[in-house]
C-alpha positions in Angstrom: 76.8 -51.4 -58.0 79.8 -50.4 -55.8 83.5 -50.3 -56.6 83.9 -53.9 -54.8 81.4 -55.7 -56.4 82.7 -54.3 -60.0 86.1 -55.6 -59.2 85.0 -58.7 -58.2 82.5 -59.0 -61.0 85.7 -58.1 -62.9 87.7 -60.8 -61.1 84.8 -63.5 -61.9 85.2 -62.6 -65.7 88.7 -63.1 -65.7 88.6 -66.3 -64.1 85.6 -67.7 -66.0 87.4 -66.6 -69.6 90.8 -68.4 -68.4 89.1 -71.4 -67.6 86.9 -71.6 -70.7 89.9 -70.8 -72.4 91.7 -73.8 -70.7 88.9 -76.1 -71.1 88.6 -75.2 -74.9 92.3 -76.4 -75.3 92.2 -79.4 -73.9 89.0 -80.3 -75.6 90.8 -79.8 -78.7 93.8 -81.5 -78.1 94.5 -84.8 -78.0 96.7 -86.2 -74.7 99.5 -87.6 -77.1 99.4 -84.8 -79.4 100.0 -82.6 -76.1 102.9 -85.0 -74.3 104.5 -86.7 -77.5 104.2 -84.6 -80.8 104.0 -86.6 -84.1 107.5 -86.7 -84.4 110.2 -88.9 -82.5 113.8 -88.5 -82.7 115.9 -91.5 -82.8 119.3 -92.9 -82.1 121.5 -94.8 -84.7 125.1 -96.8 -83.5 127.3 -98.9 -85.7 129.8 -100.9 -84.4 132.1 -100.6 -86.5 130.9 -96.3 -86.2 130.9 -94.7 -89.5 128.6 -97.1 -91.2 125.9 -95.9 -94.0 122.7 -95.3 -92.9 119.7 -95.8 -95.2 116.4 -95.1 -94.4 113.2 -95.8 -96.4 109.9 -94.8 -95.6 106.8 -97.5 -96.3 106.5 -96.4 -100.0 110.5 -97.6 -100.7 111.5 -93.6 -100.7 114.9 -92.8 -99.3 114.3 -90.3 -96.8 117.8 -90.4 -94.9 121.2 -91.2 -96.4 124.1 -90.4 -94.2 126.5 -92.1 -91.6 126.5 -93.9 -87.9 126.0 -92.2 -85.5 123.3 -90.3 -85.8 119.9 -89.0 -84.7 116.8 -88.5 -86.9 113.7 -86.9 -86.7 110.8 -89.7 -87.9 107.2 -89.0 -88.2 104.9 -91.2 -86.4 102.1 -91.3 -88.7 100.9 -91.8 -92.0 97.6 -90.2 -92.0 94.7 -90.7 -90.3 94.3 -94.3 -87.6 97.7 -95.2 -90.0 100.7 -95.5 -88.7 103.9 -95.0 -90.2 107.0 -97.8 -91.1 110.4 -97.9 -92.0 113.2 -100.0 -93.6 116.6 -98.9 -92.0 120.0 -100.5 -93.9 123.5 -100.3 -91.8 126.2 -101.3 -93.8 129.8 -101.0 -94.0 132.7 -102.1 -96.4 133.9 -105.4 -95.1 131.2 -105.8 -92.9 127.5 -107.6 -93.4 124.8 -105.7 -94.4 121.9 -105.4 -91.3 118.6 -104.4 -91.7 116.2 -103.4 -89.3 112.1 -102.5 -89.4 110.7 -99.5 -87.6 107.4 -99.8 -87.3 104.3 -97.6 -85.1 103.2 -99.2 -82.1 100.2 -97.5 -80.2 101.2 -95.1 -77.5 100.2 -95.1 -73.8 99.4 -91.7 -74.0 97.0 -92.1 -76.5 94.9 -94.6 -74.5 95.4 -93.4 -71.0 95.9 -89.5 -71.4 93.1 -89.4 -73.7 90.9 -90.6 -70.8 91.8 -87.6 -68.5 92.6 -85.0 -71.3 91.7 -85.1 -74.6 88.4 -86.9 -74.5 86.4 -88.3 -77.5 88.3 -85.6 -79.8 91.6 -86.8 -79.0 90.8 -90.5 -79.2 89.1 -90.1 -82.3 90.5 -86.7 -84.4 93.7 -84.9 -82.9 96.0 -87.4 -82.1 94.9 -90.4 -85.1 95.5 -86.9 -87.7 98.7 -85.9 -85.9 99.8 -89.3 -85.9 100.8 -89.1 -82.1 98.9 -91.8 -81.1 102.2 -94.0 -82.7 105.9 -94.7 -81.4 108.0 -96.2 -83.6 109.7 -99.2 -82.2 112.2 -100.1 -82.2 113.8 -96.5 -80.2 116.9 -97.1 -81.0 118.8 -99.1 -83.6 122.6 -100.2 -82.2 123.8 -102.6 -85.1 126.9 -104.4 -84.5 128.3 -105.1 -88.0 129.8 -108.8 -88.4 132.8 -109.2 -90.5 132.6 -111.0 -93.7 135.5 -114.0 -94.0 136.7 -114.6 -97.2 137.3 -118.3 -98.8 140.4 -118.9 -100.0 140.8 -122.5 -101.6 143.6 -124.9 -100.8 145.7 -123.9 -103.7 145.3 -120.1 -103.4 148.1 -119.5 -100.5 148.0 -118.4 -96.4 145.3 -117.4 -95.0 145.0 -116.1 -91.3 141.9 -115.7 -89.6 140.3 -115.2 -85.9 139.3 -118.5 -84.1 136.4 -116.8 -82.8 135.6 -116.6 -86.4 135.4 -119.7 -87.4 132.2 -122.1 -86.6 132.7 -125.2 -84.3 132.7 -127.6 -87.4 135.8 -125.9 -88.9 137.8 -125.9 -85.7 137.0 -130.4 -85.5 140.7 -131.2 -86.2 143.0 -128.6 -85.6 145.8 -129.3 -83.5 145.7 -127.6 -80.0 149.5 -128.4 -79.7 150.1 -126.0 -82.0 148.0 -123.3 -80.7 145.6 -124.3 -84.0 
C-alpha cells in the first residue's frame, strides 16, 4: 500500500469514528434533553416588590422561601412520563395573599425534536427520565398584590379611603358635590 492510500485510509478512519461517534450521541440523547435540560429558570415580580415568596413542590415541601424578585431554578420532572407541580404563595403585609399553580406541560421539543434527533430513545427513555420532556407553565409569575381595606363601623371614627377602592354599590349615594 503506498503513502497516499495509507493517509487516506487514515483519513477514512477518522471520519468514520467521528461520525459513529456523532450518531452514537444523538441516539442516546433525547431532543429536549439536548435543547432544554430538565431544569427551567423562572421569573418572580410583586407589585408591591419585596413580597414573600413561597414555593412548594407537589408533596407540600417548601423548597424556596425568600423575597420578590427573584429567579429560581425548577425541575421539570418528577420521575419517569411524571411531570413535576408547584404551589407558589406571594404575600405581603397589608396586601392579599395570591397564589399561583405551576404545573408541567409537554414540550415541543419533545415531540418534534425527538422526530429528527433523539428517535425511539428520546421519546421513550432520555427525555421522560430527565424530565425534559416538561415546561412548567406558567413562565413567569407577576403578581400584583391588592390592598386589603379595613371596616371601620359607624361609631369607630374617620376613615379615608381610595374611590377606586370601593365597589360600585358603596359609592350609590355619595354626594359628587362634594367631591364624595
Amino acid at each position: 500500500m503506498s503513502g497516499r492510500q495509507k493517509f487516506l485510509n487514515y483519513r477514512f478512519t477518522l471520519f468514520r469514528k467521528i461520525l459513529s461517534m456523532f450518531l452514537l450521541c444523538m441516539l442516546t440523547l433525547g431532543c429536549a434533553s439536548i435543547i432544554r435540560g430538565s431544569n427551567q429558570m423562572m421569573a418572580f415580580k410583586s407589585n408591591p416588590p419585596e413580597a414573600k415568596l413561597k414555593i412548594y413542590d407537589d408533596s407540600s415541601e417548601l423548597i424556596v422561601n425568600s423575597t420578590t424578585p427573584n429567579i429560581v431554578t425548577l425541575k421539570r420532572g418528577n420521575g419517569y412520563f411524571k411531570k413535576k407541580s408547584y404551589k407558589v404563595v406571594v404575600e405581603k403585609e397589608g396586601y392579599q395573599a395570591m397564589e399561583f399553580q405551576i404545573e408541567g406541560k409537554v414540550n415541543g421539543w419533545y415531540l418534534g425534536g425527538n422526530l429528527i434527533f433523539g428517535g425511539l430513545i428520546g421519546y421513550l427513555i432520555v427525555d421522560p427520565l430527565t424530565g425534559a420532556m416538561w415546561t412548567l407553565s406558567p413562565e413567569e409569575i407577576n403578581a400584583t398584590l391588592p390592598g386589603i381595606v379595613q371596616s371601620l363601623s359607624r361609631n369607630e371614627g374617620l376613615m379615608i379611603v381610595l374611590s377606586e377602592k370601593i365597589s360600585d354599590r358603596l359609592l350609590t349615594g355619595t354626594r359628587p358635590d362634594l367631591g364624595l
